[in-house]
C-alpha positions as CSV (number, residue, x, y, z in Angstrom):
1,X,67.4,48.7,26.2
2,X,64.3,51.2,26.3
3,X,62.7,49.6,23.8
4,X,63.0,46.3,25.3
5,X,61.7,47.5,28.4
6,X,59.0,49.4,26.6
7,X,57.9,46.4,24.9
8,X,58.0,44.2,28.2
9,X,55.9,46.7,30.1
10,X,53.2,46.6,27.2
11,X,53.4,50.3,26.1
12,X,50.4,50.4,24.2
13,X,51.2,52.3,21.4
14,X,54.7,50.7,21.2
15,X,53.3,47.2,21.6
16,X,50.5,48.1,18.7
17,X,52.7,48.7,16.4
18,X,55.2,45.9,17.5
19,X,52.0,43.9,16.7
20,X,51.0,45.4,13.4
21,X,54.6,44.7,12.1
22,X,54.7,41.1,13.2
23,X,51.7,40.5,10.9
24,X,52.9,42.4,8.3
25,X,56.0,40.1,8.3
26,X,53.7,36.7,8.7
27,X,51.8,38.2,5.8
28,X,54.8,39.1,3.8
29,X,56.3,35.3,4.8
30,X,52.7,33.7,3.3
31,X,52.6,35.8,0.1
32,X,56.8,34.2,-0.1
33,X,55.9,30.6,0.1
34,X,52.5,31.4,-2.6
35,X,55.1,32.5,-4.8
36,X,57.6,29.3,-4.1
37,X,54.6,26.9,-4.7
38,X,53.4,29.0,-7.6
39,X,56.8,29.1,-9.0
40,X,57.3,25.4,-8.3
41,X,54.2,24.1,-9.7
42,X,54.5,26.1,-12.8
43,X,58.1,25.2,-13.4
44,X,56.9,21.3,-13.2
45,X,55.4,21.9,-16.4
46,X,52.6,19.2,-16.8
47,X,49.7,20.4,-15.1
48,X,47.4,17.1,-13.8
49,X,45.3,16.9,-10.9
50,X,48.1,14.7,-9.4
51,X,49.8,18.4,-9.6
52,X,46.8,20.1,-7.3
53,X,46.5,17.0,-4.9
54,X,50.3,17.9,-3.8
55,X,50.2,21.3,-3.6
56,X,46.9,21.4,-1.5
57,X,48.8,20.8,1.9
58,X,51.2,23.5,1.4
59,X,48.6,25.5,0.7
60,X,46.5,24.7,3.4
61,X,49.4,24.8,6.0
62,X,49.9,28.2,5.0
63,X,46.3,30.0,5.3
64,X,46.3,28.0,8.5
65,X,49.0,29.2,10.4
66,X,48.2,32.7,8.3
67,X,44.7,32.2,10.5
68,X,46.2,31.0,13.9
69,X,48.6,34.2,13.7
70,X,46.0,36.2,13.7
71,X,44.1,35.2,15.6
72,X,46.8,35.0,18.6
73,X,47.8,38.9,17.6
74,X,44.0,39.7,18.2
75,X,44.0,37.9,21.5
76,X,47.4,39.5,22.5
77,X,45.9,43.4,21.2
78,X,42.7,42.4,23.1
79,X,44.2,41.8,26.3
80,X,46.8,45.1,26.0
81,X,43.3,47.1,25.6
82,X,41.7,45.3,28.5
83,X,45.1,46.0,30.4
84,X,45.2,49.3,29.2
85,X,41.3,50.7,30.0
86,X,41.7,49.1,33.8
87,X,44.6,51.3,34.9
């Protein structure tokens, strides 16, 4: 229950680090599905530009929501220091 209430208070350090290991875990999620596609597109054995033309959403739907992650956990970090420096 601390920890919960920790976190809902915004506890800096707790909340940095509660941060830092929800990217980690996006990260580790990204590097996962590069590996299924990788995997995937290897085992189709052929390898045409039909091949690449299928693959490029995945792709692109993963280093996109890679980018909007991040970008939310700045703005959430960003507004914890702001919170933070005005008490």
């Amino acid at each position: 229950m601390k920890l919960l209430i920790d976190f809902l208070t915004l506890r800096p350090v707790f909340t940095r680090f509660a941060i830092q290991g929800i990217w980690y875990v996006y990260l580790f999620a990204a590097v996962a599905q590069l590996g299924q596609i990788a995997y995937y597109s290897l085992a189709m054995g052929t390898v045409n530009s039909s091949n690449y033309l299928s693959v490029m959403p995945s792709l692109l739907s993963i280093f996109v929501h890679l980018a909007l992650v991040r970008i939310f956990l700045e703005m959430a970090l960003h507004f914890i220091e702001k919170r933070t420096l005005s008490e």
